[in-house]
N, C-alpha and C positions, 0 to 999 in steps of 0.2 A: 324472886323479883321484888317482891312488895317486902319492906324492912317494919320492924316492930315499932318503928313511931305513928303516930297520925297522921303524918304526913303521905300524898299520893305518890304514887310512884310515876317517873320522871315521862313517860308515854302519856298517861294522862294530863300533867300540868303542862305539857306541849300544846295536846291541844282543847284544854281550858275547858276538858268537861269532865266534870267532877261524878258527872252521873254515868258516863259508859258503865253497861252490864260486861263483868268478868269477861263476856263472850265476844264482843266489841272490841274490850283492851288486849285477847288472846291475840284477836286478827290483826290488832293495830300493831302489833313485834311480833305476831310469828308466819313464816313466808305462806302463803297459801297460792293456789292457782285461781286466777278470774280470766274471764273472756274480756279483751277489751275491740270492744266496737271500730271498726275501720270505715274510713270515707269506702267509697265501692273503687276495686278492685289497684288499692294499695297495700294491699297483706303483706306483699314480698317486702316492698318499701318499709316499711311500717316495722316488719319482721329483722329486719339490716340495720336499719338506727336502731334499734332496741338492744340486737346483740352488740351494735357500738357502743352504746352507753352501759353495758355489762347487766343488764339486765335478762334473766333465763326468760326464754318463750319458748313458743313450738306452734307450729302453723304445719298443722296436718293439711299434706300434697296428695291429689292420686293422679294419675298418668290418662290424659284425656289424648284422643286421637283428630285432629279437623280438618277438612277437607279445605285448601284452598283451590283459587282457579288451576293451579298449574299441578300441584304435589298435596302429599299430607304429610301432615306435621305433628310430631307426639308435644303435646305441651303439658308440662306440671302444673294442674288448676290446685286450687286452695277446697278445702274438701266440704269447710265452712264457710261460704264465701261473708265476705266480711266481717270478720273474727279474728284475734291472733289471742292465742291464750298464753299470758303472764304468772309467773311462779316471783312473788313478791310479800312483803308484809305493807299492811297498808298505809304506814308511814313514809313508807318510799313511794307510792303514789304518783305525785306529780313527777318521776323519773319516767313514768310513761304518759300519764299526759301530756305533758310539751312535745313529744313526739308530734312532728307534724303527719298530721294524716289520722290520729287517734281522736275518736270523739269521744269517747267517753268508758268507763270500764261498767259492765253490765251488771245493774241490783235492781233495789225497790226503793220507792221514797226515797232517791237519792244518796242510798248507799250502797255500796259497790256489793257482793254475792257471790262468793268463793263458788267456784264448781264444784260437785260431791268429788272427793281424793277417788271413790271407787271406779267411778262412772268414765272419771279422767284416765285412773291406771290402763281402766280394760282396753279403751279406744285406744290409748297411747301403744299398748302390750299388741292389739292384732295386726295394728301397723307395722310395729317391728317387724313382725310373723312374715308382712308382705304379703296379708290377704288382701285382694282386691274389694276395695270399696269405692263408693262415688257416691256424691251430692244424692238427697231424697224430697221431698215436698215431706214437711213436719206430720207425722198422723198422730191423732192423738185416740182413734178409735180402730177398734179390728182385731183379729185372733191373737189374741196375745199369748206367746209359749216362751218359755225359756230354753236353753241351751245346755242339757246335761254332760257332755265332755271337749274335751278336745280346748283350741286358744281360748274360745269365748263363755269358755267352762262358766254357770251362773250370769250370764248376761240376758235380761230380759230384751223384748222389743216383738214387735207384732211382723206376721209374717204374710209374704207376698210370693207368687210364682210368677217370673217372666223368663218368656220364653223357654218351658217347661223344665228351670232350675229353680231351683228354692233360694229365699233372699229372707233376711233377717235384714229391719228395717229397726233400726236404733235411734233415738229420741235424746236429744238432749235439752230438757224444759227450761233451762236456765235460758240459752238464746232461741228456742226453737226454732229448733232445727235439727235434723235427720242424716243419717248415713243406709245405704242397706250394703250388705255384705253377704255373700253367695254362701249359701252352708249346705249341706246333706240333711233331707228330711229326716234319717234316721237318731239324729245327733238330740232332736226336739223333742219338748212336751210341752202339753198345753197348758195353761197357766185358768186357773178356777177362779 
């Protein structure tokens, strides 16, 4: 990428900072996954123009059940509500910001924070599976055990019983926010 002159290579004199860390100018040409922030509940929207304008996403669905007056109705909720997550380099950025409905892509100090690739596989991989999961309140404290076999083989997250099944309760600190997903006691260990 960077040629044996003095001169910067063409990412950085785009955007006129001479000082990005190696790690900075990685992100800035190589595609990574970030969360980007949606108004409330334009995921789907948000998720449509996005793959119009060719950009990759994925807005993890799980299968919610509601009662209206007359019938029930199975509806595809968003599993992170107000979230769609972007697979982008971050030169191409404002290809999803103009999205209407997108506020903003999720960092610190005003720079956007790739999602860990690990964190993103696993969620991505048990969905595949079509393990049932749904929406959690964020915990950030409680018995934490990992996951010795089976899809979620190595996935940390702290564990809950409801309604006498066992629930692995998954954290994702980046947006805080949570998933729990039903697992066998015997699959777990407690984490020290």
């Amino acid at each position: 990428m960077l040629n044996t002159s003095t001169e910067l290579p063409v990412a950085t004199r785009l955007v006129g900072a001479e000082s990005l860390a190696s790690d900075d100018l990685e992100a800035y040409v190589e595609a990574r996954w970030y969360a980007a922030y949606t108004r409330a509940n334009h995921e789907r929207r948000v998720a449509e123009q996005l793959r119009e304008r060719g950009v990759e996403n994925f807005l993890p669905q799980y299968e919610s059940v509601r009662k209206w007056k007359d019938r029930r109705v199975r509806l595809n909720m968003p599993l992170f509500p107000g979230y769609v997550f972007v697979h982008l380099a971050l030169q191409n950025r404002l290809r999803v910001l103009e999205v209407p409905g997108v506020a903003c892509l999720v960092g610190f100090a005003g720079k956007p924070v790739s999602v860990p690739e690990e964190e993103f596989a696993r969620i991505r991989g048990f969905l595949k599976l079509g393990l049932r999961a749904e929406p959690h309140p964020y915990l950030a404290v409680g018995r934490r055990v990992q996951v010795r076999s089976g899809p979620l083989a190595g996935m940390h997250g702290i564990l809950l019983r409801r309604k006498g099944n066992f629930r692995l309760v998954i954290s994702m600190e980046l947006i805080q926010r949570a998933v729990a997903v039903e697992v066998a006691e015997d699959i777990l260990e407690e984490l020290t």
